[in-house]
Structures are given as structure tokens and as C-alpha cells.
VOGUMI-608670 format. One record per residue: residue in one letter; x, y, z of N, C-alpha, C in turn. Coordinates in steps of 0.05 Angstrom, whole numbers, plus 5000, padded with zeros to 4 digits. Layout:
aXYZXYZXYZ/...
END
This chain:
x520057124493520256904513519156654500/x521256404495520356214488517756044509/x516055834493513955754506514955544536/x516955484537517555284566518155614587/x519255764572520155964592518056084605/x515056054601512556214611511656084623/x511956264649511056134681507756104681/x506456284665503556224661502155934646/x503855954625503555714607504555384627/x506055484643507155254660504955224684/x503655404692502055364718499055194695/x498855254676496155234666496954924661/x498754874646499954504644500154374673/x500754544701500954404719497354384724/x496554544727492854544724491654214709/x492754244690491454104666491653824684/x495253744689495353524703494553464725/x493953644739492153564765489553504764/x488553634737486453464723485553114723/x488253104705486852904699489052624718/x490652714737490752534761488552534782/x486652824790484252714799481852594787/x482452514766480552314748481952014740/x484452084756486151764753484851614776/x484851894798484651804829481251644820/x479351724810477751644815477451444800/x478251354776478051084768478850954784/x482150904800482850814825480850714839/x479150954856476750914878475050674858/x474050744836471550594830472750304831/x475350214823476749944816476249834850/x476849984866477249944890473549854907/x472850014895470349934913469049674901/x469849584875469149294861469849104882/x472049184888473848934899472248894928/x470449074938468949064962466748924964/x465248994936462948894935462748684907/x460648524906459948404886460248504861/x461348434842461148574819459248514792/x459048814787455548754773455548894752/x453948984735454349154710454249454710/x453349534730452349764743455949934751/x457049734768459749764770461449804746/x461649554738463249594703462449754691/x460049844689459550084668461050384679/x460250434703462150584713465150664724/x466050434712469450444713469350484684/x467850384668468550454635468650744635/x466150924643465451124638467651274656/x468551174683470751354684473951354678/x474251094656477451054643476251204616/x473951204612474051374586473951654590/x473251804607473452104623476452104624/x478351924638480451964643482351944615/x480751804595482851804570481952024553/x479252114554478852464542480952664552/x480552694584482552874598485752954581/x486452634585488552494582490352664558/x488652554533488352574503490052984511/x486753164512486853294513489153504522/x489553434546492653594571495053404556/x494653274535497653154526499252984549/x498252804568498752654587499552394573/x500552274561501352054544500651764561/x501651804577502551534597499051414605/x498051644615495451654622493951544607/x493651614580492251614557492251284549/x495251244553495450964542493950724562/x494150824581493950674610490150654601/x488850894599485550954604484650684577/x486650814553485250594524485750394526/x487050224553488049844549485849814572/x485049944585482449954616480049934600/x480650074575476850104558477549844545/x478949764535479549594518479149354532/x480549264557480149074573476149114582/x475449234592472949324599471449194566/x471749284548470449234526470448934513/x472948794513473248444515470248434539/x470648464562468048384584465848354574/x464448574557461948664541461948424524/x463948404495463248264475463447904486/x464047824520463747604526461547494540/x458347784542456947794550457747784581/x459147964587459048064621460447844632/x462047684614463547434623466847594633/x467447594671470247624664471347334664/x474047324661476447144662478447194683/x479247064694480847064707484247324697/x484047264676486347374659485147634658/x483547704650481748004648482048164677/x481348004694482448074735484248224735/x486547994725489548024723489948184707/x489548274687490848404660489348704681/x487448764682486049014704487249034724/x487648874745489048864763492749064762/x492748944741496649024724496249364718/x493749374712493949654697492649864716/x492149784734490749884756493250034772/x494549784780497049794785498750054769/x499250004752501050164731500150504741/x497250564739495650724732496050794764/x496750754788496550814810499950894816/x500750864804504250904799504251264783/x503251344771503051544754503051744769/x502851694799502852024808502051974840/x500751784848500351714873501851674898/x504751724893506251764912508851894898/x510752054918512752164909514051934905/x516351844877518551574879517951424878/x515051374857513851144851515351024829/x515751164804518251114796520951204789/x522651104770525551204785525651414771/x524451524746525051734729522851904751/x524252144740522252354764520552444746/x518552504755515652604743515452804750/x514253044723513353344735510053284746/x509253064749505953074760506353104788/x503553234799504253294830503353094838/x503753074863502452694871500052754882/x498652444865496152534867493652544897/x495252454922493652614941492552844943/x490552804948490053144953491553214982/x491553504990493053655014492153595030/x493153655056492453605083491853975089/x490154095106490154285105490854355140/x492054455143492654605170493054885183/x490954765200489255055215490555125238/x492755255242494355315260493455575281/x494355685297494455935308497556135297/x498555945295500956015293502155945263/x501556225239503256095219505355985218/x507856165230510756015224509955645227/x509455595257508955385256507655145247/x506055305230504155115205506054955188/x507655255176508855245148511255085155/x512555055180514954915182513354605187/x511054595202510654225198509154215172/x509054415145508554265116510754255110/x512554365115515654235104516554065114/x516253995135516553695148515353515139/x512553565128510153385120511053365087/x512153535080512853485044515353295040/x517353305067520153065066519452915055/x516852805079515152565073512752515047/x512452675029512352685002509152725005/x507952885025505253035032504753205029/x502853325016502653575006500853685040/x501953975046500954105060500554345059/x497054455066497354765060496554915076/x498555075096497355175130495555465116/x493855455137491355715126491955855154/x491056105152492856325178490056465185/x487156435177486156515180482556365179/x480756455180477556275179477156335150/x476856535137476456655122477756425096/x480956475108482756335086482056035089/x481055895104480055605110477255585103/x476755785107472855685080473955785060/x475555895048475855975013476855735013/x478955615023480055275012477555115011/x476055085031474654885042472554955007/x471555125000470455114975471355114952/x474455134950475655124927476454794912/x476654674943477354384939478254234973/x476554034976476253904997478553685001/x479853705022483053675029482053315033/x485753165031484352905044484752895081/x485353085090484453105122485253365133/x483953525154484753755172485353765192/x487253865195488553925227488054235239/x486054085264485154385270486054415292/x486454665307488054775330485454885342/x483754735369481754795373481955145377/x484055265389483155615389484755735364/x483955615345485255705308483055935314/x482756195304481856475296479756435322/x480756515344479756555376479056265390/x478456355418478356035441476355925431/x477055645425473655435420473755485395/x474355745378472855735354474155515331/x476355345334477055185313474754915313/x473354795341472554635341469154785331/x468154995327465855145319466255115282/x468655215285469255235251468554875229/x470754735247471054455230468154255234/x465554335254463954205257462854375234/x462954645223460654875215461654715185/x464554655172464954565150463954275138/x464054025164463053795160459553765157/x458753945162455153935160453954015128/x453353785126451453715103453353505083/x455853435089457653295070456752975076/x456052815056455452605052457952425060/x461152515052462652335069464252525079/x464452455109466552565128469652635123/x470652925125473352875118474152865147/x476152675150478352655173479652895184/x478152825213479753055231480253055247/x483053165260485253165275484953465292/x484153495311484953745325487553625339/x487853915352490153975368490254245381/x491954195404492254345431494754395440/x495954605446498354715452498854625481/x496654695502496254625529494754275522/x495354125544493153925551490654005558/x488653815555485453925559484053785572/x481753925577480653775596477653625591/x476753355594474253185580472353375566/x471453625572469453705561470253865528/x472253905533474654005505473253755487/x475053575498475653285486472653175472/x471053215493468153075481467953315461/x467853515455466553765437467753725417/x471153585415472153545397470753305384/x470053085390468652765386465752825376/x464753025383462753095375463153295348/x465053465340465153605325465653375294/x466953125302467853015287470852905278/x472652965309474752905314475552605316/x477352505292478252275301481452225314/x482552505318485052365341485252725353/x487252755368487252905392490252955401/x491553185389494253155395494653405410/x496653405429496853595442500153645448/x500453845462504253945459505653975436/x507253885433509253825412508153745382/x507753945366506153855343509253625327/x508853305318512553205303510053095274/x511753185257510453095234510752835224/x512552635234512252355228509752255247/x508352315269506652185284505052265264/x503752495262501452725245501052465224/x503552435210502952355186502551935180/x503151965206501951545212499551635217/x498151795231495451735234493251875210/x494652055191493252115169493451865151/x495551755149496051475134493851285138/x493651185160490351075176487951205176/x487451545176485551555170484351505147/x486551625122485851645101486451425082/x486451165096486851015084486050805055/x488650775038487050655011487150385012/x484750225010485449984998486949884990/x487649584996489649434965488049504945/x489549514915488449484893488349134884/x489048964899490548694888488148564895/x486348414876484048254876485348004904/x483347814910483247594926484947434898/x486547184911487346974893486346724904/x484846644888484346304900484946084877/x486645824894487545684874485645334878/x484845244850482545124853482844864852/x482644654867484444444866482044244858/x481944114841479343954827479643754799/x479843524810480843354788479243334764/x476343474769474043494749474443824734/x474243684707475343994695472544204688/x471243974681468644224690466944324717/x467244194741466844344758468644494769/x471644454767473744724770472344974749/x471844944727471245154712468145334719/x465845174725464145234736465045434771/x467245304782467745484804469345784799/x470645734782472245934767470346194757/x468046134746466846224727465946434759/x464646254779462446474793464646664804/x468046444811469046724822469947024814/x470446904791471447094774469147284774/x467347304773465247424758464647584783/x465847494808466047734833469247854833/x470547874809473048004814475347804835/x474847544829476947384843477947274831/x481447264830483647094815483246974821/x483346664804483946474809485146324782/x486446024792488545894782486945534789/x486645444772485945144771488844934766/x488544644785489344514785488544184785/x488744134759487843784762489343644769/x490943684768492643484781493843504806/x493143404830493243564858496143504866/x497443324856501343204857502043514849/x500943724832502943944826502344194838/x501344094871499944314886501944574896/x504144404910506344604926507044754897/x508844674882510044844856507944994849/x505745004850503545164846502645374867/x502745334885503145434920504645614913/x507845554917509945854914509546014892/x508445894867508546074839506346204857/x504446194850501446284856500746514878/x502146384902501346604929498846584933/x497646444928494446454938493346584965/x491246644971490446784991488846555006/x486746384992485646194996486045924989/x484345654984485345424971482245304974/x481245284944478645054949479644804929/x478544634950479844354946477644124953/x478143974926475243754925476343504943/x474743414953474443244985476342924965/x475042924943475642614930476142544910/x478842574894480642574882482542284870/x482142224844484241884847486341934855/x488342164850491242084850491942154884/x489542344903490542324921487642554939/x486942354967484942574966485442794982/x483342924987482543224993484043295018/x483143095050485243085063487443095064/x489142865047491242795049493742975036/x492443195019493743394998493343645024/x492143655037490943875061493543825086/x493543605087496143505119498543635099/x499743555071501843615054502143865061/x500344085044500344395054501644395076/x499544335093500744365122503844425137/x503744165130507244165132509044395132/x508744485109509844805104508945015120/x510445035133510145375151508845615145/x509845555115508845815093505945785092/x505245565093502045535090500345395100/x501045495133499945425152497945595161/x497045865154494746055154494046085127/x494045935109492145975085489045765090/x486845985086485245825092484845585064/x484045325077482345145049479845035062/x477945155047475745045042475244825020/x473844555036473344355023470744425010/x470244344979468044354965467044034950/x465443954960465143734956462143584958/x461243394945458843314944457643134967/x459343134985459042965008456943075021/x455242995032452843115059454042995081/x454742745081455642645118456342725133/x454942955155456443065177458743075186/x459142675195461942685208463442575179/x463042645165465242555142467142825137/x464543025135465443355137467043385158/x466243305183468043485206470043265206/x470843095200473342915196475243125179/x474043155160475443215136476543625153/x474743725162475543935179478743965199/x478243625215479943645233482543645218/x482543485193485343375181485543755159/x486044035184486944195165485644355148/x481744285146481544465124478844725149/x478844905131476645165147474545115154/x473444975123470644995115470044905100/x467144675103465844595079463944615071/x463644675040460444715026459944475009/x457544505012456644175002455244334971/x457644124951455344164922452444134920/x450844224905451344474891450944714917/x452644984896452145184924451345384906/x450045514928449045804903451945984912/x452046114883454846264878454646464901/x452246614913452146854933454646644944/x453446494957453746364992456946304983/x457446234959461246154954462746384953/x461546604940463246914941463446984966/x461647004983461647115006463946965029/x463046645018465146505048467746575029/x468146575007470546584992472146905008/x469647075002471347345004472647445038/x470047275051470847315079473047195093/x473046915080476046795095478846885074/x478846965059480547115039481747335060/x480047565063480447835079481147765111/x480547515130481947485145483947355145/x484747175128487947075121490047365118/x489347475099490347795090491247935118/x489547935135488748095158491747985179/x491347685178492447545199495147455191/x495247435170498947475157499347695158/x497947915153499848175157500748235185/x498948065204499648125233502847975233/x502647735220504347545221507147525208/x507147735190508947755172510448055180/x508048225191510348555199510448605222/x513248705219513848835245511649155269/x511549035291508849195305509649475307/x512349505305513049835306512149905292/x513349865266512950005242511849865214/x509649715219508449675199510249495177/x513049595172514649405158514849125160/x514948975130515848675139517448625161/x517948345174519048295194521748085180/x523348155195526548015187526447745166/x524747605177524247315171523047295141/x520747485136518647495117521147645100/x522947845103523647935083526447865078/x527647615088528647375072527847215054/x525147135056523046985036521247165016/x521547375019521047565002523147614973/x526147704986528347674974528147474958/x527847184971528546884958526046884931/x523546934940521346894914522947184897/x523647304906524447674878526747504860/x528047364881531347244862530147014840/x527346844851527746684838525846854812/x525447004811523847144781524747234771/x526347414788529247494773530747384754/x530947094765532946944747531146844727/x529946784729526346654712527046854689/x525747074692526547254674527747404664/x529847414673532447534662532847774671/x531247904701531348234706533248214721/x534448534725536248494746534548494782/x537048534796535648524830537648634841/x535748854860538448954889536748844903/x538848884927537548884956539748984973/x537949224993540049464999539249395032/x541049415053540949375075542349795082/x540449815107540250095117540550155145/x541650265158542850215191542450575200/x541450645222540450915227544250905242/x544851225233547751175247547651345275/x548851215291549551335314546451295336/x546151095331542851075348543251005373/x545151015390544950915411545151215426/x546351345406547151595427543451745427/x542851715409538951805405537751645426/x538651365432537351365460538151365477/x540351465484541951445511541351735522/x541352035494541352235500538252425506/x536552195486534552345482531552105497/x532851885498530851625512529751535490/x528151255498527651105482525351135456/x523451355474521451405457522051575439/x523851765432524451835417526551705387/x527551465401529251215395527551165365/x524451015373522450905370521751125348/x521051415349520151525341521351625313/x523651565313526051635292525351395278/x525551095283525650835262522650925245/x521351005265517850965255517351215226/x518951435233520451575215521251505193/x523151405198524451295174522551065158/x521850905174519750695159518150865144/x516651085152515051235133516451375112/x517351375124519751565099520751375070/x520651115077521750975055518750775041/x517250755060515250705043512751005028/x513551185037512751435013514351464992/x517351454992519351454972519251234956/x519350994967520350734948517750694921/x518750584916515650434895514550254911/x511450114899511149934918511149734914/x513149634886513349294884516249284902/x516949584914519949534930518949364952/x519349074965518949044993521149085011/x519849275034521849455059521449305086/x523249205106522549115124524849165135/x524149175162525149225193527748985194/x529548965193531648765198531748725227/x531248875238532448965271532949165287/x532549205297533549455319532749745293/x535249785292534750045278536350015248/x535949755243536149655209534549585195/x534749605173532149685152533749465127/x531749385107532449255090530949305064/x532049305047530549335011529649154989/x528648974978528348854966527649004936/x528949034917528349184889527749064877/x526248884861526148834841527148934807/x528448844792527349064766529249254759/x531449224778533749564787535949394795/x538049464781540449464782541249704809/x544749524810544749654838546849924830/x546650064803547150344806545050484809/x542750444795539950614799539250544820/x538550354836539250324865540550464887/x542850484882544650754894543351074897/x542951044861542351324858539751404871/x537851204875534751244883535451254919/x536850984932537451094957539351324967/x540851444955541251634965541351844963/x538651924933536552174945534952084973/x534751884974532051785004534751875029/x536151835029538951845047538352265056/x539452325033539252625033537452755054/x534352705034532752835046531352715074/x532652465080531552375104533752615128/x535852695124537752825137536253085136/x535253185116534053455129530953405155/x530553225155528253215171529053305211/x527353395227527853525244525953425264/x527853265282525253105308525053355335/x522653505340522753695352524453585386/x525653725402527553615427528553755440/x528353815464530153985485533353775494/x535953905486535554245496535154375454/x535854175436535154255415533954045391/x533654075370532153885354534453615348/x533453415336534653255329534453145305/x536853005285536653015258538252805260/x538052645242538752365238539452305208/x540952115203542252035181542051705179/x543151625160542451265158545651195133/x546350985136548451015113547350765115/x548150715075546350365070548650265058/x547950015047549649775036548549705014/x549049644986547749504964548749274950/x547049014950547748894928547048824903/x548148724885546648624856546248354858/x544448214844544947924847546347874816/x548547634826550447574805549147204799/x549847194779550146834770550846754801/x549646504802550546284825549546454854/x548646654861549146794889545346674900/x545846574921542646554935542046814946/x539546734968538147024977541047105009/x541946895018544146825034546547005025/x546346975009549747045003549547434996/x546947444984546847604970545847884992/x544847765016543647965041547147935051/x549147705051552147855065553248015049/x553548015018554248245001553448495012/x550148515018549748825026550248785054/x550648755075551748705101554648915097/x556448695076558448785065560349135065/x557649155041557849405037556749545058/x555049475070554049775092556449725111/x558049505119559449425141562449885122/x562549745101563949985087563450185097/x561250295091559450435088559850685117/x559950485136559850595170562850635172/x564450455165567650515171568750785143/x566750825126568350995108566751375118/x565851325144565251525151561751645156/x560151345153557051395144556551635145/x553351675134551751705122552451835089/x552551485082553851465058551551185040/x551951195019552150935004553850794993/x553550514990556150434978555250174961/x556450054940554349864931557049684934/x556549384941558749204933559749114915/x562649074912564249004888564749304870/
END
């Protein structure tokens, strides 16, 4: 028996790699908790120490991709050192990119378009059923959606997991191995753990407050009862278990003085914040769309034009009408400040400032802009961009596209036959199918894909990077396996299909022309018999 043919030799390489993706995961976590707090040497030393764990692993299990990814992280990490603990903005970014890359490697199924033998790097959801069959049919529902699930049929078999390896959340069936005893069991496993794992009971019957409190007390954070559907299960594990952005704050620094832009640069950076300087405040907007800033600090008094008067400009633009700007400026005059407030800006700090007091207002009005465009920008069903945002999404992908010479789809998606799902089955089930599918395509897609809600029960793609045959070919494996999925329903289950539309962008085509191309084709798509793909031209 040749060496690929040995199922032993193959389980020990799948071993190896689960290795060292839970040592990807945790460089991940450590990158992630920088971005929370101040960053210090204490921190950096321990992202070194764990990209260099992850490039031993790496080395070792013959993981290539990994390996390369851990030695540009030490390498970047090691520039920091020989600049005496100095980052750069570019160092953020260049980390930021590889962070990125490195969170692609295994962290979701269809991250990218070549398929990977790595398992993804979540850990399992574990589920404590009464009822095996019924375990094992919602982890196959739960794996559509590219979740690893592992039902346990017994107490016994749920403390041998619970010590073998600690899941990222449990679903317990409060009378799992006798009455009461699931909510006895999942309190008896959470005691003495430093962090809480997420838990979900559930109930076949409805219950009654003293259930409910025993569950809140055991450590229950949601409460499902009847109808176990594995797209709900798996929005609220999404929220419990939720990851951070990896994507630093961006602030763009508007300051006709080149050494106090750099002096501001210096403290932010040195808390893990992008930023981008501008002396010349006439080249603010073209700086604006490149940039995407999160924030804007901007000096009060300027020759070519001041602090105000560049603040009303912004304005103007819709686009950047919730970005906060804080004025930084040497002014003390009360009402000169709250003048300068009314005309448009957040907040002002009066030179000199100690760096604490600038990171902190920096990081705080950063994280509620973030907060309040995402309210602003997605749709409330489903989390997806909203119609509007993912026209201007499209428009910034086309224009980089062309910038740099990559290609671009953008695929439009229509659930087929949805009227009869709510006419037959009612609305909430309507609702429950899009919310579905939204999960379904943001576990599959990559995540420089942006996915948004068009409407009703249309969906839209933005690709970057992908031509519209690999396009095809990537939506309709997602097509496929979204058709085996199964919405539980009297008098029987329900199963749903979607047929899409694709375009490429050609010479001369805007973001206009190029969303009726895929219109186009899905318009095909439905008349050639949907749940199909079809790309235009």
C-alpha cells in the first residue's frame, strides 16, 4: 500500500493540521486582543512567541502556507524591535494584511477558491441531545453551514469530550441522560473554568420560570424550545461566539504642520492605529474615498483653508456624514472650541495632549462610528449590507479593479419560488429561509466577498479578484449545497433553491451597467428553468 493510500498516515497528517490551525487560531486571538487594548511590549512579545510556535508547528507538519505566513509575522514583529518598539503605520498595515491572509487558511469553509484539505479552524459545537438521530441530523444541517458538530448520546460520552477538548459552544437538552440532569451536568462542567463556554439549552416541551431561572443560573445564554432549525441555532452561536474584526482603527490626519502630524502619528500608531497624513487639506475628499477612514483629526488653523471650513466640505457628502472629526488644536478659547464644534466637528483636544487621553478619545469615537454605520449600512434581517451600501461597495471594487488591473464579478441571487414559501408556509418562515441563506453565503464566501440583501428575497455579490467563470464555479457549489438544506414544517419539511446571475466587468462598463448585466443573466437564469447559474454574455 502506497503512502497517500494509508488511512492511518492520513488521520495522523489530519492531526498534525489541526495542530497547527489551533496555534494559527491563537496568534489570531493574541492580534485581536491588541487591537482592544493599548499596545505594549508585553503584548508584542507574545504575538512573537506565538507566530514563532506557529512557524515551528508549521515547519514541522509540512504546512507551507502557514510557515510562510508565521516567518513575514516574525519578521514584521522583528523590524518593531530593531526600531526600538517604534511601530509605523505600514508595519499596522503590512500585520494587519497578514493577519488577514493567516485567518483565511482554515477559518471558514470557502475562504478560498482552491479547496483546502485543512479542517476549519473552529472548534465544534457539541450537542447534548436525548435523542441521537436527532443530534446527528441538526450536525448535518449545522455542517451545510460549514460548522463542525459533534452530538454525544450519553454523560459519560460528554465528559470524555469535555476533557479531550473544549468545544466553541454546547447545546444542552435540559433532560439529556434523565429529567433536570442536562442543566446539573453543563453547570458541573463550567465550574472552575476561567472563561465561560457558551450555552444554549433546550426543551422539547415549553417550560416553566423556575426551569428557565436554573437554566440562567447554570450558565445559559439562550433557551430554545420545540422545533430544534439549525439556521436559528447557528445565528445565535455566531453571536455568542463571536470574533472580532481583525482590521485596526484608520485615522486620517489632516495637519498642515509636518511635524506635529508626525508626532500624532507616532502616539497612534504605537496603539495599533492606521493612520494616513495630509498637508495639504485641498486633497482631503480624494483622500476620503482612497482611505475609508474610520475617524478624521483635523487642525483648527490651516493657510490654504481652515479646520471648519474643510469640516462643512466633508459634510456635504453623505458618505461622510457619520465619520467622526475631532479638532486638535492649540486654541484654549471656550467659545472658539464650541464654534468650531457646531460647524461639524465631535471633539476637541487642546495641544499639548498626553497620548493616554488621544488613544482613548481616538479609540472610543472610532468603535462607535464602526458600531453606527454598521447599523447604517446593513440590512436588520440579516445582518447583510443594505441595497444602497452595496452599490457603493461595487463602485469603490470597480474602481481598484481598474486601478489595478484585477478582474471583478458581481453576481445577483433571487430565492426561487418565494412567494409560494410564504403564502404556504407564512411569513415567518419566509424570513427564516432569507436569514438562511444570508448565513449560508457569508460562511461559504471569502470575506473580501461583499454580500448584501438587494431586496425582498434577493441577494447580491460583490467579488473582487475572480473572474466570472470561477465565479460561476464557486456560486454554484453554494447553489448545490444550499438545496440540500431542510427547514423543519408541517405537513412536511421545506427545501429551497436560489438561481443567480453573473457579471464580469468589461472596458467602459460602470457599477450601473454592470449590476443590469447580472439582472440580465439571473432574468435567464429563472426563464431557463432556475435553480441554475448563468453568467452574461
Amino acid at each position: 500500500m502506497s503512502d497517500h493510500e494509508d488511512p492511518s498516515r492520513d488521520r495522523l497528517k489530519q492531526h498534525f493540521a489541526q495542530r497547527v490551525i489551533h496555534q494559527a487560531r491563537q496568534v489570531l486571538e493574541v492580534w485581536q486582543r491588541l487591537q482592544r487594548v493599548e499596545w505594549n511590549d508585553s503584548g508584542m512579545q507574545e504575538l512573537r512567541e506565538a507566530a514563532q510556535l506557529l512557524q515551528r508547528y508549521a515547519e514541522r507538519f509540512e504546512q507551507t502556507e502557514h510557515c510562510q505566513l508565521a516567518l513575514q509575522i516574525v519578521a514584521c514583529l522583528s523590524t518593531v524591535g530593531a526600531n526600538r518598539g517604534r511601530l509605523s503605520s505600514e508595519v499596522i498595515s503590512e500585520l494587519n494584511q497578514l493577519m488577514q491572509r493567516l485567518s483565511r487558511t482554515g477559518l471558514r469553509h470557502g475562504d478560498r477558491f482552491e479547496q483546502t484539505t485543512l479542517p476549519p479552524l473552529r472548534k465544534p459545537v457539541y450537542l447534548a441531545l436525548q435523542h441521537l438521530e436527532r443530534a446527528e441530523r441538526l450536525a448535518q444541517q449545522l455542517d451545510f453551514f460549514g460548522m463542525n458538530a459533534k452530538p454525544l448520546d450519553t454523560a459519560n460520552a460528554f465528559r470524555a469530550a469535555m476533557l479531550e477538548r473544549h468545544p466553541a459552544a454546547i447545546l444542552m437538552e435540559i433532560d439529556f441522560a434523565g429529567p433536570g440532569n442536562g442543566l446539573l451536568l453543563a453547570q458541573a462542567v463550567q465550574e472552575g473554568l476561567q472563561e465561560k463556554i457558551p450555552l444554549l439549552f433546550y426543551s422539547h416541551e415549553d417550560t416553566d420560570t423556575p426551569t428557565r431561572l436554573a437554566a440562567v443560573r447554570a450558565g445559559g445564554r439562550e433557551f430554545f424550545t420545540g422545533t430544534l432549525d439549525a439556521s436559528s441555532l447557528l445565528e445565535r452561536i455566531e453571536v455568542l461566539t463571536h470574533v472580532a474584526q481583525y482590521e485596526p482603527y484608520r485615522v486620517l490626519i489632516i495637519d498642515d504642520s509636518r511635524a506635529q502630524a508626525t508626532h500624532t502619528e507616532r502616539v497612534l500608531n504605537s496603539a495599533g492605529i492606521v493612520t494616513r497624513t495630509l498637508t495639504e487639506p485641498i486633497q482631503a475628499m480624494a483622500e476620503l474615498a482612497e482611505f475609508q477612514p474610520d475617524l478624521i483629526i483635523l487642525d483648527m488653523y490651516m493657510p490654504a483653508c481652515s479646520g471648519t471650513e474643510l469640516a462643512k466640505v466633508i459634510r456635504h457628502n453623505d458618505r461622510y456624514v457619520s465619520v467622526p472629526i475631532i479638532y486638535l488644536s492649540a486654541e484654549d478659547d471656550l467659545d472658539k472650541q464650541l464654534d468650531a464644534m457646531s460647524e461639524g466637528g465631535d471633539d476637541f483636544l487642546t495641544k499639548p495632549i498626553k497620548p493616554r487621553h488621544l488613544i482613548a478619545t481616538v479609540r472610543n469615537r472610532a468603535d462607535r462610528a464602526r458600531n453606527l454605520k454598521a447599523r447604517m449600512v446593513r440590512d436588520s434581517l440579516t445582518g447583510l449590507f443594505n441595497h444602497t451600501h452595496t452599490l457603493q461597495l461595487l463602485e469603490d471594487a470597480r474602481f481598484r479593479a481598474e486601478r489595478d488591473g484585477q478582474p471583478l464579478s458581481f453576481a445577483m441571487l433571487d430565492i426561487d419560488f418565494f412567494k409560494k414559501v410564504n403564502d404556504n408556509y407564512g411569513h415567518p418562515m419566509g424570513d427564516r429561509v432569507i436569514k438562511s441563506l444570508a448565513l449560508f453565503l457569508k460562511q461559504r464566501l471569502r470575506k473580501s466577498d461583499c454580500i448584501g440583501r438587494y431586496g425582498g428575497e434577493e441577494f447580491a455579490v460583490v467579488m473582487p479578484n475572480t473572474d466570472a467563470r470561477t465565479a460561476a464555479t464557486v456560486l454554484d457549489e453554494v447553489r448545490k449545497r444550499f438545496a440540500e438544506i431542510h427547514y423543519p414544517a408541517q405537513p412536511h419539511d421545506l427545501s429551497c433553491t436560489f438561481s443567480c446571475g453573473i457579471a464580469e466587468l468589461r472596458d467602459g462598463l460602470d457599477g450601473k451597467h454592470l449590476s443590469q448585466q447580472a439582472d440580465e443573466a439571473l432574468y435567464r437564469a429563472k426563464h431557463a428553468g432556475r435553480n441554475r447559474v448563468e453568467v452574461h454574455g
